[in-house]
C-alpha positions in Angstrom: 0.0 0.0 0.0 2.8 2.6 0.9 4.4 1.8 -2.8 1.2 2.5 -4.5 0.4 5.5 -2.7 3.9 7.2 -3.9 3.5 5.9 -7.1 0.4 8.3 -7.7 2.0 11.5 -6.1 4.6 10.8 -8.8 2.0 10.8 -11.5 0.6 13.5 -10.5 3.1 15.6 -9.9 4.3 15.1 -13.7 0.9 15.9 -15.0 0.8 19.1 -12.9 4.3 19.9 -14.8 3.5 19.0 -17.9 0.0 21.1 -17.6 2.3 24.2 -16.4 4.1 23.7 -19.0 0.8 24.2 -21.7 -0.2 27.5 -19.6 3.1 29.0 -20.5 3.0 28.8 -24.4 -0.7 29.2 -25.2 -0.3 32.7 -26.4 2.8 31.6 -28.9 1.9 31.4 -32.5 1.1 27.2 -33.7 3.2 26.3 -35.9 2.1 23.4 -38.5 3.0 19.9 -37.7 5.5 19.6 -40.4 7.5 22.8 -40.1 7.1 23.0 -36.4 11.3 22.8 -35.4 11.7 21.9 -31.4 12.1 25.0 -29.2 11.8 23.9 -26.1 13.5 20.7 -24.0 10.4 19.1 -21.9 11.9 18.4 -18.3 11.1 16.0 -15.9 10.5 16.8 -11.9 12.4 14.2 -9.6 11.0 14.0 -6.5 13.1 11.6 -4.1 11.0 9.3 -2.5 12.2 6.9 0.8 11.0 4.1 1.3 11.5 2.1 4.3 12.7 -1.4 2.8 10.1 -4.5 4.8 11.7 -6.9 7.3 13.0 -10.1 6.0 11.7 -11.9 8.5 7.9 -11.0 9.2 7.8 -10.1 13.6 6.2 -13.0 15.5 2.7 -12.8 17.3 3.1 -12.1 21.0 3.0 -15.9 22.1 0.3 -16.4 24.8 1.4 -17.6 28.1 -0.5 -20.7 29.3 -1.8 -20.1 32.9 -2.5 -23.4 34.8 -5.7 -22.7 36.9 -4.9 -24.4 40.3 -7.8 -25.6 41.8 -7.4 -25.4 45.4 -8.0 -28.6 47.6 -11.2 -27.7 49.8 -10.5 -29.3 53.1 -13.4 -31.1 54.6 -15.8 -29.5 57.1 -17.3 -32.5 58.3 -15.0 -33.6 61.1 -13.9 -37.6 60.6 -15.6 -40.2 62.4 -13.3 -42.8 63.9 -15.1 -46.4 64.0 -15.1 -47.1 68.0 -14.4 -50.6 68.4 -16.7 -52.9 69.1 -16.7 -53.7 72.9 -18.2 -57.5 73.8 -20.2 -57.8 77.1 -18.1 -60.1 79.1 -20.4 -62.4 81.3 -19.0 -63.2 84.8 -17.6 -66.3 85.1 -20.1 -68.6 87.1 -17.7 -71.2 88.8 -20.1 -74.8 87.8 -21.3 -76.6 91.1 -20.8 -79.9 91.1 -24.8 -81.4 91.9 -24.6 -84.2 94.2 -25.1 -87.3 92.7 -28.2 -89.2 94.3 -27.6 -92.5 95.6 -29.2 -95.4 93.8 -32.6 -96.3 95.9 -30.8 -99.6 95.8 -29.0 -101.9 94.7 -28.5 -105.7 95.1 -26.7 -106.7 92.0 -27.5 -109.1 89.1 -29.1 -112.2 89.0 -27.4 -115.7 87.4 -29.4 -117.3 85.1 -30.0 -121.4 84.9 -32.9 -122.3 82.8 -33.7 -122.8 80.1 -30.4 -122.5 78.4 -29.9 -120.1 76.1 -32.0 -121.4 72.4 -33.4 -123.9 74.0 -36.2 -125.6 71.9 -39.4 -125.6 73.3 -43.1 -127.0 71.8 -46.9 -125.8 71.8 -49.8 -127.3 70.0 -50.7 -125.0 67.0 -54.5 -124.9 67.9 -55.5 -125.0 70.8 -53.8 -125.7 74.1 -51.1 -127.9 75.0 -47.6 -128.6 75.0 -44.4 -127.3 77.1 -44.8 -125.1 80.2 -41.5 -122.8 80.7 -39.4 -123.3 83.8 -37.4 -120.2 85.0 -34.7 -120.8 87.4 -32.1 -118.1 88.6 -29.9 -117.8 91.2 -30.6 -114.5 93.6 -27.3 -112.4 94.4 -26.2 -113.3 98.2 -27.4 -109.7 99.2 -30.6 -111.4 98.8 -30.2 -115.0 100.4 -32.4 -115.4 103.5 -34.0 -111.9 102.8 -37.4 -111.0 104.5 -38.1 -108.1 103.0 -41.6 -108.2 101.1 -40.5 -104.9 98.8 -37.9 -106.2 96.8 -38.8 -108.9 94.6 -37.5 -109.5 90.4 -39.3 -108.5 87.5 -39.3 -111.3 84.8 -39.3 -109.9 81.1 -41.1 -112.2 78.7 -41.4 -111.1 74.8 -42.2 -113.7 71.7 -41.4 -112.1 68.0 -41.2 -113.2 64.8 -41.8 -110.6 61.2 -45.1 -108.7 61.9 -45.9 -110.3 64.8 -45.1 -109.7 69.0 -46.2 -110.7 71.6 -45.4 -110.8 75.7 -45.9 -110.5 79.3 -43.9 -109.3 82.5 -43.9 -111.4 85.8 -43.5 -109.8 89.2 -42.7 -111.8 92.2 -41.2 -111.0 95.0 -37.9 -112.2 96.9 -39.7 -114.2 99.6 -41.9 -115.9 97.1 -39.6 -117.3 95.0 -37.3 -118.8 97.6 -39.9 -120.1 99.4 -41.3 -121.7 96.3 -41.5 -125.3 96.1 -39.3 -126.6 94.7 -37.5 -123.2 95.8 -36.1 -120.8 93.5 -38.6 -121.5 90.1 -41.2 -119.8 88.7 -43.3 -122.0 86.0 -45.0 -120.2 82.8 -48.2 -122.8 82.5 -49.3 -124.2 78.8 -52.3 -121.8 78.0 -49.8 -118.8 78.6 -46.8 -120.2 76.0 -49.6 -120.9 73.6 -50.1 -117.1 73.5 -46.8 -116.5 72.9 -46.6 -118.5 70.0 -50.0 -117.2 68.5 -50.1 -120.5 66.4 -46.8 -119.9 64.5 -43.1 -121.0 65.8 -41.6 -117.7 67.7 -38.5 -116.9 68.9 -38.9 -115.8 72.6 -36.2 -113.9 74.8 -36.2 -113.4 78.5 -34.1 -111.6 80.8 -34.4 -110.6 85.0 -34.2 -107.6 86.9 -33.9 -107.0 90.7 -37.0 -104.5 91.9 -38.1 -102.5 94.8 -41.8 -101.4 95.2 -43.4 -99.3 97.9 -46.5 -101.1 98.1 -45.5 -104.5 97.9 -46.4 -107.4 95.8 -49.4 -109.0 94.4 -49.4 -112.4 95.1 -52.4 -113.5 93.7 -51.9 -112.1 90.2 -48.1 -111.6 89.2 -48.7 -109.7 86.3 -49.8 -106.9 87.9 -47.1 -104.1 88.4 -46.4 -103.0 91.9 -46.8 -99.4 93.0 -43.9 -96.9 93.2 -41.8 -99.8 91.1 -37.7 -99.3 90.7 -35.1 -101.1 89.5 -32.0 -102.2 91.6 -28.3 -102.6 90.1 -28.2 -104.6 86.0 -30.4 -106.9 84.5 -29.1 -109.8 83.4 -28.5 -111.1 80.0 -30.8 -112.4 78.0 -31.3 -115.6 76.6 -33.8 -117.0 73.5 -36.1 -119.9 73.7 -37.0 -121.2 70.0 -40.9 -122.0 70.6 -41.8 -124.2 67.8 -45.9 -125.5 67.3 -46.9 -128.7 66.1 
């Protein structure tokens, strides 16, 4: 833009000479193109013009400086809530009191065992009654030899079983009763009761004897029939099978 604008003062500036120039001779006398002789040397007006030459190198932008935003840390307001352990209820020790034990209402020992044998074979009729009766012998601990005492007695376990069947019956006699029995020391299980056991079908019967106390004593007349305030008195012996076949 600066070239161009003194570019056009020059022009003009020649046009304004050459149109002073024209002013001067206007009153002089034309002379015809072809005799017309050169009286006059047209001149030319310098007019020095500077120019300030352009940098080489064209000036850099002011470079912007990056500003790192630091965003401050906000410290909380809430205050921090430390966990309080977790404190266990400790029970007082309770030192454990040893209960008494309770002595035994008594306790005599075990009977021994004679007959019948263990598996011993024994018969009844199939219908109706007849057959074996079943002789239990045992002997009574010595505790009990001689003894007077009408509340201790035994309690005779009877039971007959065979697949979906069973069948049974408990004896109770007492001490005196059984040695005084005659012969002594027997107790006989007549036909009409061993035919019940076997209900018509061989049966497999097991008996065992335990020593007893009552508080009321015992019936004498009917031996099934359980005494009151009944406990037992030391182990019951083993038991033993009779093999009750019908014929």
């Amino acid at each position: 833009m600066v070239k161009i604008k003194k570019a056009k003062w020059i022009i003009a500036l020649g046009v304004l000479a050459l149109a002073l120039s024209a002013c001067g001779n206007s009153n002089a006398t034309l002379t015809p193109p072809p005799t017309r002789a050169v009286t006059q040397t047209p001149w030319i007006m310098y007019v020095p013009v500077t120019t300030t030459p352009e940098p080489t190198n064209l000036p850099l932008l002011p470079t912007a400086e990056a500003k790192t935003t630091t965003i401050p840390t906000r410290a909380p307001t809430r205050a921090t809530v430390v966990a309080k352990p977790t404190v266990v209820p400790t029970k007082p020790v309770v030192a454990s009191v040893a209960k008494p034990t309770a002595a035994p209402a008594c306790n005599y020992g075990t009977v021994t065992l004679r007959e019948p044998e263990d598996n011993a074979e024994r018969h009844t009729k199939e219908v109706d009654v007849g057959g074996d009766t079943f002789r239990f012998i045992w002997d009574p601990p010595e505790s009990l030899l001689g003894s007077t005492d009408s509340t201790v007695g035994y309690q005779l376990n009877i039971v007959s079983k065979r697949p979906s069947f069973s069948n049974g019956t408990t004896i109770y006699i007492s001490n005196n009763t059984f040695l005084n029995s005659s012969p002594p020391k027997l107790f006989i299980l007549d036909k009409p009761a061993v035919s019940t056991l076997a209900a018509g079908a061989d049966v497999n019967v097991t008996w065992n004897v335990s020593i007893v106390k009552t508080t009321g004593g015992f019936n004498e007349s009917d031996p099934t029939i359980r005494p009151p305030g009944l406990v037992t008195c030391g182990s019951p012996s083993p038991t033993r099978t009779i093999n009750l076949k019908v014929f």
